[in-house]
N, C-alpha and C positions, 0 to 999 in steps of 0.2 A: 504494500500500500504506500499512496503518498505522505508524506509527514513531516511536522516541524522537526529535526533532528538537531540534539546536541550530542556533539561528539567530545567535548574538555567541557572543564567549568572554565569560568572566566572567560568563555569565547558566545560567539552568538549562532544559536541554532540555523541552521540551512535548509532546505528544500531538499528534501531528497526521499529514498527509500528505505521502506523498514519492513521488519517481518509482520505481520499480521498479526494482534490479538488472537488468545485461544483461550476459553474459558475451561477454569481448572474444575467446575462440579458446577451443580442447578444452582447455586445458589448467585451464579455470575452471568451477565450476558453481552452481547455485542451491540451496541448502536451504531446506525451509519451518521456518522458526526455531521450538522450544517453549520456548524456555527458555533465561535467559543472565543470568548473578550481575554483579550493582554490584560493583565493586572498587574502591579508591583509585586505582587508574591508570584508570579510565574518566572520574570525578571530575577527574582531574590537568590531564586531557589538554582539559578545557573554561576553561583559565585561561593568560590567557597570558603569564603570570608564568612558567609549565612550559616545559622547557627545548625539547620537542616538543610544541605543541598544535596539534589542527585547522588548516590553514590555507586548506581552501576550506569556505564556508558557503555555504546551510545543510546540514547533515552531518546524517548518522546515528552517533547515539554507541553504545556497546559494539563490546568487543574481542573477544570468544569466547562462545560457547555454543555450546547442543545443540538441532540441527535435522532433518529427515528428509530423505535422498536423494532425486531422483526414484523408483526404485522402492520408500521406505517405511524403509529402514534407517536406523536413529538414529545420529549420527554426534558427537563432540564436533571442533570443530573451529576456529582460528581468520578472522577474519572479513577478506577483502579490500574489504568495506564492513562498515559498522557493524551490531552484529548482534541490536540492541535494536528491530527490527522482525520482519513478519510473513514477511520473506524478506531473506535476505543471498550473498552472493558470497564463495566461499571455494575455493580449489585443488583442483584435483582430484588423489583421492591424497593430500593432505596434512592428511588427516582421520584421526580414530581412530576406528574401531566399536565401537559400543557391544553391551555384554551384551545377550540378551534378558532382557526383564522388567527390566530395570535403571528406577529411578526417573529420569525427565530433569530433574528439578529440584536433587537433589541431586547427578546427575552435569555439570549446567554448575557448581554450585559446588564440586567437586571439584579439580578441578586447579591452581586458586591455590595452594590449602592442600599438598596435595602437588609442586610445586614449592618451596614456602617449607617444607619437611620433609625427605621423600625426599631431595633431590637436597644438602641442607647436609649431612645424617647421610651419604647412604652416598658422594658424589662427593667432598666439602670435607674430610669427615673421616674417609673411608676406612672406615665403622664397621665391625668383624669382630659373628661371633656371640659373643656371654660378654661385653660389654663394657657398662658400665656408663656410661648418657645420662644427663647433667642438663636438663632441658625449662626456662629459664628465660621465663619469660609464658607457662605452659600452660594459664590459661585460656582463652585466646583462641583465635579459630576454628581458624589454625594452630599452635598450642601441643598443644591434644586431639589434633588427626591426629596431632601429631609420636610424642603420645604413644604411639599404637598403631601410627604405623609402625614405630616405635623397637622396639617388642616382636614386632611382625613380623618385622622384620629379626633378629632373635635374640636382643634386650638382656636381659641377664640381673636386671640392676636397671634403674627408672625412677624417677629422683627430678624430681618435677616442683614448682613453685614460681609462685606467682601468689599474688593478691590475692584472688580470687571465693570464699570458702569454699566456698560450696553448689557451685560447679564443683569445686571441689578435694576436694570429697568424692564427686562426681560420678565424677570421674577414677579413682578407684580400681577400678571398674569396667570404665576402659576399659587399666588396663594398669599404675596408676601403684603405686609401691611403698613410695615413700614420698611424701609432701607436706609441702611448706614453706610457711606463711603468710608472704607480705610486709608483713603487716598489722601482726607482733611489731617491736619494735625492733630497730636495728641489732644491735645486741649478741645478742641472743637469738638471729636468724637465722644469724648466721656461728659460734656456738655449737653451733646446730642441724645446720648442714650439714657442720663438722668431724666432728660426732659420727657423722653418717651415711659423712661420707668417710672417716672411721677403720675401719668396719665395711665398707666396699664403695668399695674407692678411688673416687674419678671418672676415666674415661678420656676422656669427650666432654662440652663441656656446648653448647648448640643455644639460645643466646640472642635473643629476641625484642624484648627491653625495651632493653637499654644502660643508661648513665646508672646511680642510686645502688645499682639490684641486681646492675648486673653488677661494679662494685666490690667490694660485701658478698662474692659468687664468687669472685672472686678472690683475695680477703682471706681467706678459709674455705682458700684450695688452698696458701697460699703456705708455706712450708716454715718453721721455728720450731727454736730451739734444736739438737739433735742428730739433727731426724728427717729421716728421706730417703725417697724417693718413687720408686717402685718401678720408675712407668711416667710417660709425657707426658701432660697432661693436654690436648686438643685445645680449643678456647674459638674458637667459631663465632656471629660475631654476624650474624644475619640481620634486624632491625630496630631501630626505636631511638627507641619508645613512653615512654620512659620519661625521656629527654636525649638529646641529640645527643654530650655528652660526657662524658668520663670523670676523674677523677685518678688517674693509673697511674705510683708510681715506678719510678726505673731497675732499683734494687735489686729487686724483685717477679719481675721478668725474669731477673737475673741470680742469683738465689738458687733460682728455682724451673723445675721441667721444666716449661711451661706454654706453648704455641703461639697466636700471636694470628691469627683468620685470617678472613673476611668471604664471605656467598654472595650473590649478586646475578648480573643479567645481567652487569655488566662483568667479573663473576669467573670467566666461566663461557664454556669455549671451544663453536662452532657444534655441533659433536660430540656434547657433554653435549646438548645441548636435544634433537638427534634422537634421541639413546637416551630422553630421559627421554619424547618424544611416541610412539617405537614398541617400546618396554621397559617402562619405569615404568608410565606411565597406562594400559595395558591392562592391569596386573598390578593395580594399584589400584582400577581399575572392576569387576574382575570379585570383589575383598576387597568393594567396595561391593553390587555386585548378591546377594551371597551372604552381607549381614546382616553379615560379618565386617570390616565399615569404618562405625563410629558419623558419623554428621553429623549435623547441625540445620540445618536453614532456615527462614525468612521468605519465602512466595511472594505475592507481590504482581502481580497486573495491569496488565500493559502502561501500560494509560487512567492506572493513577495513579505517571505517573513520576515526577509532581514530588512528590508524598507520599514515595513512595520516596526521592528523591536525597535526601528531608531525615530520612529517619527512623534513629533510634539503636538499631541492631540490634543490641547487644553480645555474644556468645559464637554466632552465628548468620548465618550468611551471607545476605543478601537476593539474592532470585531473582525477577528480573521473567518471568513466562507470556505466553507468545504461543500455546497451545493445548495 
């Protein structure tokens, strides 16, 4: 079969051929793979600087996509071989079905995004309906979903914040209520976001960035003079685009209702993942096949996977085609 191949770490996968999938007992089957999104962890896992890379070569790289059962049902599903070829090896049963007429390009790059959404807002932080989300890096590919799961789920406000204007005005469309440029100065943005937190407390904010904006946030929430704060403010960082680190005095904590809390696989007990594989992502497939889930992709061909590994897809998730 054809397939992304890595032959070393440290190098970038090629185009070329490989042996075939062969399932070891019933409990494994074959999909004919259409479709499966570049992610930073497919990337990761070719270096072996990574704390988990490859270690028999040569491999086929990707983690997940969207391929067709033997009798024809589209399935998204993860790969027990790599699934950036024209057939991969994946559990039987531990697949999700997809909608009919569902796009397969936008539903292999669906579920990163909603994992790095969904499961911070409503597992990490509990979110009720009426409760007002801050989206911190919502123009990014999962920052937008966050924003329309967040209004999914019932949010009664969206204050979403990034850097992209033309996304940030974009967003308004997809849910957002208000918008913060990271673009203004310090001073202006934490100015901005009291004024907005005075009119619509913050209850949750779903950070992507870390580093100097998740500061400015928290510097916006932190309580001043005689005023008190009604409710907790939950502060959920899910990436850290922006610095690895933060300056957070003692006092900040101790003066303000504010909860410091992080979403990640180590965050996240076995439980959560199977709700979010047979709960969430069929809830979310079917908001996508039904127009009522915004995505963007980049679909690129199998043949050109080295143009892909290296291309700068910004607000747009890259989708290699196998059919």
């Amino acid at each position: 079969m054809k397939a992304a191949v890595l032959n070393q770490l440290d190098s970038l996968p090629v185009y070329g051929n490989h042996l075939d999938p062969v399932p070891r007992n019933e409990e494994q089957v074959i999909i004919e793979m259409k479709a499966a999104a570049l992610k930073n962890l497919d990337k990761l896992k070719t270096y072996s600087a990574y704390y988990a890379p490859y270690e028999i070569l040569p491999t086929v790289v990707g983690t997940d996509g969207v391929g067709a059962l033997p009798d024809g049902r589209l399935v998204y599903a993860l790969g027990i071989t790599g699934t950036m070829a024209q057939k991969a090896l994946v559990a039987t049963n531990r697949y999700t079905l997809l909608p009919e007429g569902i796009d397969p390009y936008l539903a292999a790059a669906l579920p990163n995004a909603v994992l790095g959404s969904a499961i911070p807002l409503a597992v990490r932080a509990k979110m009720r309906p009426g409760n007002v989300i801050v989206i911190n890096g919502a123009t990014g590919i999962t920052g937008k979903i966050a924003v329309q799961v967040a209004k999914h789920y019932g949010a009664s406000v969206v204050v979403a914040l990034g850097r992209n204007e033309e996304t940030l005005r974009d967003l308004k469309e997809l849910g957002a209520d208000f918008t913060v440029s990271l673009n203004q100065s310090d001073e202006e943005i934490v100015e901005q976001l009291k004024l907005i937190d005075q009119r619509t407390p913050f209850d949750i904010v779903i950070d992507y960035l870390w580093g100097k904006p998740a500061e400015l946030l928290i510097q916006s929430v932190v309580l001043t003079g005689g005023n008190t704060r009604a409710g907790k403010v939950k502060f959920v960082t899910v990436g850290d685009m922006a610095g690895k680190d933060i300056s957070l005095a003692s006092g900040t904590l101790r003066s303000t209702n504010i909860s410091l809390l992080g979403s990640g696989f180590g965050s996240l007990f076995p439980q959560v993942l199977q709700v979010f594989n047979t709960e969430v992502l069929p809830e979310m497939f079917s908001l996508l096949a039904g127009g009522r889930l915004k995505m963007e992709t980049e679909n690129i061909p199998l043949e050109e996977i080295v143009h892909a590994w290296k291309a700068d897809t910004k607000g747009k998730r890259l989708v290699l085609t196998m059919g």
